[in-house]
C-alpha positions, 0 to 999 in steps of 0.5 A: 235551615238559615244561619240566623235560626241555627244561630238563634237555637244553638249559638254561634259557636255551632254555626261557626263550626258548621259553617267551617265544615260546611266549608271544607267539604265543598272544598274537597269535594271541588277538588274531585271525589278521589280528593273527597274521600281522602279528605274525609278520611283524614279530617274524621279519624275513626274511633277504632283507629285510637283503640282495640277491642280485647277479651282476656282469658287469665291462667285458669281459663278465666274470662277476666275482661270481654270486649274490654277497649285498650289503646293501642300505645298501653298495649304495645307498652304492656306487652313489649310490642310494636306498632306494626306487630299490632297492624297485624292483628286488627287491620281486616284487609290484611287476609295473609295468616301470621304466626309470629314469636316475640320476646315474650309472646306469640301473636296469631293471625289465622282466620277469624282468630287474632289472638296475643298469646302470653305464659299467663294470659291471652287477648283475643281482639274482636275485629270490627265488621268481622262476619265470624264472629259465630265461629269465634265465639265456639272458639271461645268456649272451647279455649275456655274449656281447654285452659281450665283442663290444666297441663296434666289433663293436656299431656303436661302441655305449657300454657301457650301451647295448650292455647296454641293448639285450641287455636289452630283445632278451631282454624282446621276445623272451620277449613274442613267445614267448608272444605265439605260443603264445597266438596259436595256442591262441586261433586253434585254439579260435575255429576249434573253435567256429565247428564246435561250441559245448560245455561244455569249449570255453567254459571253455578261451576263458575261461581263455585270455580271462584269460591273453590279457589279463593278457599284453596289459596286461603288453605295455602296460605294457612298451611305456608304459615306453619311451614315457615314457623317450623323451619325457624329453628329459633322462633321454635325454641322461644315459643317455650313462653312458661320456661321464659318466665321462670328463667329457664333457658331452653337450647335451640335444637330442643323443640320436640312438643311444639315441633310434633304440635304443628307438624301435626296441623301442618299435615291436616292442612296440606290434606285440605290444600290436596283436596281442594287442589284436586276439586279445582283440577276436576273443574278445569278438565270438567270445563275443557270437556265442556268446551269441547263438546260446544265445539263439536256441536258447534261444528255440526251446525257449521256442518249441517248449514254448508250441507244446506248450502251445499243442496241449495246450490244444487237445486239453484244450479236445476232451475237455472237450467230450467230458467234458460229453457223456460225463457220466452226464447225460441230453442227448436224443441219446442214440438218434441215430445221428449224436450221436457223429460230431457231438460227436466232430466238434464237439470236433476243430473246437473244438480246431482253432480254439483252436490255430490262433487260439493259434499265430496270436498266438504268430507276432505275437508272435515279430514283434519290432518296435521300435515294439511290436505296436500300430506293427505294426498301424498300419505306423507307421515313425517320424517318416518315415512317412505313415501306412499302406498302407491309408489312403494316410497321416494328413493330419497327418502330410502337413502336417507333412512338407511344411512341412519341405520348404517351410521347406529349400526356402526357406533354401537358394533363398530369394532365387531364391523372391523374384524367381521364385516361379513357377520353384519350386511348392511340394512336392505329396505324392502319396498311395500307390496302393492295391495 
């Protein structure tokens, strides 16, 4: 579309404004696509960075506000916080579990919950382009349903307690889930496998390999995050949020609720992290056993090509024979009668020999020693040995080993040595009989 028509339709002040924008996109995008991107980043800010979309649950359990939108600068201001305590909680790229205690709040970061825990009232912030959000709105029921039961119904549990524990029940509850699922998928393969080994089976074990360990570093995470709250003595003691605001001062070491409510957790996670530690264990001897049976199969390949070789030299080494004599060449055996068996014989023995003497060094060699093939000859079994069968031993060797035992003999009974030496002969090393 020309200037002049968008001139015509929309004024001048949109063709200005297209016309500027027009140029600083192709100015950034001159300067390279890196530069492009950063560009446009920066000059179109997102309606999401300004604003954060909550649901608040009063005292009752009530839903007060769903999906309400609330500046980031208000929240902060209202609720005592800062800037960086909210990146926290609606930033999506940051997958690292928090659970961290304010003056007057607790905030959570656990999988799909984001969730600003006060003595009255909690906001649970909706992430944008979140993929839970099914497991968030079960959440929701259930948190409502817990609020409502009241502090008696819960075993005289706080508010922020009993919201705490609905919020962590949800969490244990969606790891065990999938915990189960990947449990049964990784079981189903590894017994497949142990029957037949393809193509499309070790692909699925490398995927389920990735996806098992991204969900056990998630468990861990999970689980070092009620780890660190619970050794912070302090934080312990401030989420009592109840006895803030009626201007009760709790002591440091008086925790005991809250400490047996995440401890409790604590335990359900690590279980969760053993288990899922032991499926990836299972995929990696599952994958050693696997690459080992590739080598062995390879090996035999290897094995049954140089064989092939090996009788395909055999049988060359014959017809070369046969070759000279079958030269048009006079060789004086020409009116023998018996000149064709004895060349005929003559080359079947020579290739016989050369296949045995060349299947025979390929038998030492599938001998794997860790001494090579000279220790082989030699029977050499380490600095133990006494040398071979055959020689009944190196003299050396016999003196070395000796001298050992006469210099333990003497540490360990030495005072006994002096007063007695006849009690104690000296070590006699009996040479191997032959066989």
């Amino acid at each position: 579309m020309s200037s002049s028509i968008i001139e015509v339709l929309f004024g001048k002040r949109v063709k200005k404004g297209l016309e500027s924008e027009a140029g600083i996109s192709s100015r950034y995008l001159d300067s390279g696509t890196e530069d492009a991107i950063l560009g446009r980043s920066l000059l179109h800010k997102n309606h999401n960075d300004e604003f954060l979309r909550c649901t608040e649950f009063d005292r009752e359990g009530n839903v007060t506000v769903v999906s309400g939108e609330f500046k980031k600068n208000e929240l902060c201001a209202k609720h005592g916080l800062m800037p960086r305590d909210l990146r926290k909680l609606w930033v999506p790229s940051i997958i690292v579990p928090h659970i961290l205690v304010r003056k007057n709040s607790i905030l959570v970061n656990l999988l799909h919950i984001r969730a600003l825990i006060k003595a009255d009232t909690i906001l649970l912030f909706d992430v944008y382009g979140s993929t839970d959000s099914y497991t968030q709105s079960v959440f929701m029921y259930d948190l409502e349903g817990k609020l409502r039961q009241g502090s008696k119904a819960m075993g005289g549990l706080p508010y922020e307690m009993r919201a705490l524990e609905a919020i962590l029940i949800s969490v244990t509850a969606a790891l065990e889930a999938e915990m189960k699922v990947l449990q049964e998928l990784v079981i189903t393969l590894l017994e497949e496998l142990e029957e037949d080994i393809d193509r499309d089976k070790l692909r699925l074990l490398l995927i389920y390999s990735k996806k098992l360990s991204t969900f056990e570093q998630k468990a861990k995470l999970i689980r070092d995050a009620i780890e660190e709250i619970l050794e912070a003595d302090d934080d312990l003691a401030d989420m009592y949020l109840t006895e803030k605001m009626q201007g009760n001062t709790r002591p440091t070491e008086e925790h005991t609720e809250i400490e047996m409510l995440l401890e409790s957790y604590h335990k359900i996670c690590d279980e969760i992290v053993q288990i899922s530690s032991n499926l990836v264990s299972s995929i990696r001897n599952t994958e050693e056993i696997v690459n080992i049976i590739l080598d062995a199969n390879r090996n035999s390949l290897m094995l049954l090509d140089l064989k092939f070789s090996i009788g395909t030299l055999g049988i060359g080494s014959g017809t070369f024979i046969a070759g000279l004599y079958g030269m048009n060449l006079k060789n004086f055996i020409e009116e023998s009668d018996l000149a064709f068996w004895g060349v005929s014989g003559w080359a079947f023995v020579f290739s016989a020999i050369i296949c045995a003497y060349g299947l025979h060094k390929l038998r030492r060699t599938q001998r794997l020693t860790m001494w090579g093939e000279s220790g082989a000859k030699e029977g050499k079994r380490g600095w133990l040995s006494l040398g071979n069968k055959k020689t009944g031993g190196s003299t050396a060797a016999k003196a070395k080993l000796a001298g050992r035992f006469d210099a333990l003999q003497k540490r360990r009974f030495g005072n006994v040595v002096e007063r007695n030496p006849s009690s104690f002969p000296p070590l006699q090393l009996v040479p191997a009989k032959k066989k």
